[in-house]
N, C-alpha and C positions, 0 to 999 in steps of 0.2 A: 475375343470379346470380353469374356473373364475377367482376363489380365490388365485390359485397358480399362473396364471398373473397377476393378479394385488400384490401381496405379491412379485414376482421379479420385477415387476416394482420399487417398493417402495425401495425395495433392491438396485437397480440403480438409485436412482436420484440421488445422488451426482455425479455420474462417467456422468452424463444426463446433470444433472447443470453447474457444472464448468468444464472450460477448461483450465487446466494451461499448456499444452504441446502443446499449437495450440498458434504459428506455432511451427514446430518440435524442432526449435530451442531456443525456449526459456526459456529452462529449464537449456542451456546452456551455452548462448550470454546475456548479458547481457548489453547492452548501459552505458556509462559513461557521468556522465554532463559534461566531457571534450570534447568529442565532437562538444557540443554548448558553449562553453570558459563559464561554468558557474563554480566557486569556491562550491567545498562540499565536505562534512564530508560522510565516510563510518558509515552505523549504524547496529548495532548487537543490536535488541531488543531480549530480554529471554520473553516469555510467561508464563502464571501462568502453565501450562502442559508440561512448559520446550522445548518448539520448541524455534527456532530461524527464528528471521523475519531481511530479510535482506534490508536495506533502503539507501535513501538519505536523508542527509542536508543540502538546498542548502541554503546558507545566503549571504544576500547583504554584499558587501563588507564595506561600508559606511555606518553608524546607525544600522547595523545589529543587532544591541542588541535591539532595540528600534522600526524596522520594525516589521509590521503587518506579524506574521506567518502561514500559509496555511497549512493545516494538507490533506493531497492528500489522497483519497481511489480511488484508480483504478477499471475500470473495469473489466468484463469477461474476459478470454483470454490473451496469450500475459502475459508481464512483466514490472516495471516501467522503465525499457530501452526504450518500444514501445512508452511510454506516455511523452519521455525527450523533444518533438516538441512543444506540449502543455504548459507544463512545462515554458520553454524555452519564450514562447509567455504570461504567467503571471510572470514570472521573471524579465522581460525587461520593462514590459508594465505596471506594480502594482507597480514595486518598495518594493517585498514582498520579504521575507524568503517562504521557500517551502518545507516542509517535506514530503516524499514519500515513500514507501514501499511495499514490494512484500509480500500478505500474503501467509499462511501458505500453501507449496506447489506450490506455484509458485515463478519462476523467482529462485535466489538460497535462499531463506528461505525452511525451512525443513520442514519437515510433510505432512501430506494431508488433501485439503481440506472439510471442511464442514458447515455444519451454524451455530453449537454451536464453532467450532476454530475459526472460521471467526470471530464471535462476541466475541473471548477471545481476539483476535490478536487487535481486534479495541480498547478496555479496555486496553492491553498493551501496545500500542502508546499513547494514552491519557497520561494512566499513567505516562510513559517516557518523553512526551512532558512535564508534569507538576513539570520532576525532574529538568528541564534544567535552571540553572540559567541567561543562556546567548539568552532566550526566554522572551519576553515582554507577562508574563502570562493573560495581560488586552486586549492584540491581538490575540487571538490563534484564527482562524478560521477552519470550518471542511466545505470537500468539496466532493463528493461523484459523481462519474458518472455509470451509468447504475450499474450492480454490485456494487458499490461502493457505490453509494447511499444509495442500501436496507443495508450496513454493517456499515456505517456511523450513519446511522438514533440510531443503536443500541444503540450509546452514548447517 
C-alpha cells in the first residue's frame, strides 16, 4: 500500500508542481504590452520536441539594437500577460529590451509542462535570443523569479 502511494504520488508531481491554468483564465487571456503603451514583437519560438513557446519582444524604441536585453523566466501560475506590470516597471525604469515567454503549456504555448520541457524551452530561447541580429549579444541578461529561477539556472 506504501509503495503504490508513493509510486501515485510520483505519478503526480508534475500536475502537483506546475500550475499553468490557475487562474482559469489563463490559458485563454492573454495580456498584450499594449496595454502598458510598450512597442513588441509576437514571438513563435519551435522547441527541439517541436512545441511552440509563445512570447514577447519588447524593444526600446531608441538604441533598441544597442540596449541591454532581459531574457524573462516567469513564474508558477498565471501567464506572461500576469507579469506585463513588472515587465512594464523594468522597461521604463532600465531603459532595457525585454524578452518574455510563456513555457510549454502555459499561457498559449503548447504542450505540457515538465522539468525536462521546461529545461528544452530555456535552451530554445537562448538559442533564439542568440539568432537575433538586432540583439546586442555582449547584453543579453537572464532573469528568473520563483519558478523561473530553478528553469533559468538550467542555462
Amino acid at each position: 500500500m506504501f509503495k503504490k502511494n508513493i509510486l501515485s504520488l510520483y505519478g503526480l508531481q508534475d500536475a502537483l508542481l506546475y500550475q499553468p491554468s490557475e487562474p482559469d483564465t489563463s490559458r485563454l487571456i492573454v495580456q498584450t504590452p499594449d496595454y502598458f503603451h510598450m512597442p513588441y514583437e509576437i514571438l513563435t519560438i519551435p522547441t527541439a520536441d517541436n512545441e511552440k513557446l509563445h512570447g514577447y519582444l519588447i524593444k526600446q524604441m531608441q538604441n533598441g539594437d544597442d540596449c541591454p536585453t532581459l531574457v524573462f523566466f516567469h513564474g508558477n501560475a498565471g501567464n506572461i500577460g500576469h507579469r506585463l506590470q513588472n515587465v512594464h516597471l523594468l522597461y521604463r525604469g532600465c531603459n532595457i529590451n525585454i524578452l518574455l515567454f510563456d513555457y510549454r503549456g502555459y499561457g498559449r504555448s503548447t504542450g505540457k509542462p515538465s522539468e525536462v520541457g521546461l529545461n528544452m524551452d530555456a535552451l530554445a530561447v537562448y538559442d533564439y535570443v542568440r539568432t537575433r541580429t538586432d540583439i546586442n549579444q555582449e547584453k543579453v541578461f537572464i532573469f528568473g523569479r520563483s519558478l523561473g529561477g530553478a528553469v533559468a539556472l538550467h542555462l
